[in-house]
C-alpha positions in Angstrom: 79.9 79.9 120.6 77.9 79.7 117.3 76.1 76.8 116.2 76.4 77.3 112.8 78.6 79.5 110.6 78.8 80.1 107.1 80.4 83.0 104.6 78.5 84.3 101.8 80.7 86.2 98.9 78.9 89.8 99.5 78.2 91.4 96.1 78.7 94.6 97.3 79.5 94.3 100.9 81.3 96.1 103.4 82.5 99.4 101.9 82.1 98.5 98.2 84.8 96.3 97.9 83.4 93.0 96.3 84.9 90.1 97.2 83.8 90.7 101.2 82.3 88.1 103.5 79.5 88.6 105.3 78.4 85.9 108.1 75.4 84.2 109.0 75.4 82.6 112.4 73.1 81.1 115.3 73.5 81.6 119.0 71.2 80.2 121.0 68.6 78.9 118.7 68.3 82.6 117.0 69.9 83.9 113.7 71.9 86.7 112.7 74.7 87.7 110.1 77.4 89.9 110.8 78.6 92.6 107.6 81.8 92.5 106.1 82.8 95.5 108.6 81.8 93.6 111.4 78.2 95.2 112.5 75.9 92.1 113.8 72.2 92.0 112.2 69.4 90.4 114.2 68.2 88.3 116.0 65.9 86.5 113.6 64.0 83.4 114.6 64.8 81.6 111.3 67.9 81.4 109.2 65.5 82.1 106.0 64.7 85.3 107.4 68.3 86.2 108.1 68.5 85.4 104.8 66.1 87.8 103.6 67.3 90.6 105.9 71.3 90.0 104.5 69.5 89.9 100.6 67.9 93.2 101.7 70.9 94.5 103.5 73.1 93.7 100.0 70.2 95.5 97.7 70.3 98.4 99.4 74.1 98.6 99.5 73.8 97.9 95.7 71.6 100.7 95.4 73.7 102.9 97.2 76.5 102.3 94.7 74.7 103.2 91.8 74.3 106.4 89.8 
C-alpha cells in the first residue's frame, strides 16, 4: 500500500485528453507516478525528482501534440 498519494491535473496527459490524472505515489520509502493510462514511472529516491521526471514526462507529451 502507498504511503502517500496525490493526483495532479495532467496538461496533456494520457492520450491528449486534458483533464487526465496522473499519480505520484511512495512505496516503500521510494517515489514514483503512474500516467493517466496507467504505466508506473520510477523508482525515484525523492518525490522532487518524481516531480521533475512527471514535468519532463508532460513536456514531452506537449511536444508531441504540437505542429
Amino acid at each position: 500500500m502507498s504511503d502517500s498519494l496525490f493526483n495532479k491535473p495532467a496538461m496533456a496527459g494520457g492520450h491528449g485528453q486534458q483533464g487526465a490524472n496522473v499519480q505520484v505515489y511512495s512505496e516503500r520509502d521510494l517515489w514514483y507516478f503512474r500516467t493517466g493510462d496507467g504505466n508506473e514511472v520510477g523508482p525515484f529516491r525523492y518525490r522532487s525528482e518524481a516531480e521533475t521526471g512527471l514535468e519532463r514526462f508532460l513536456a514531452s507529451l506537449k511536444e508531441r501534440l504540437q505542429p
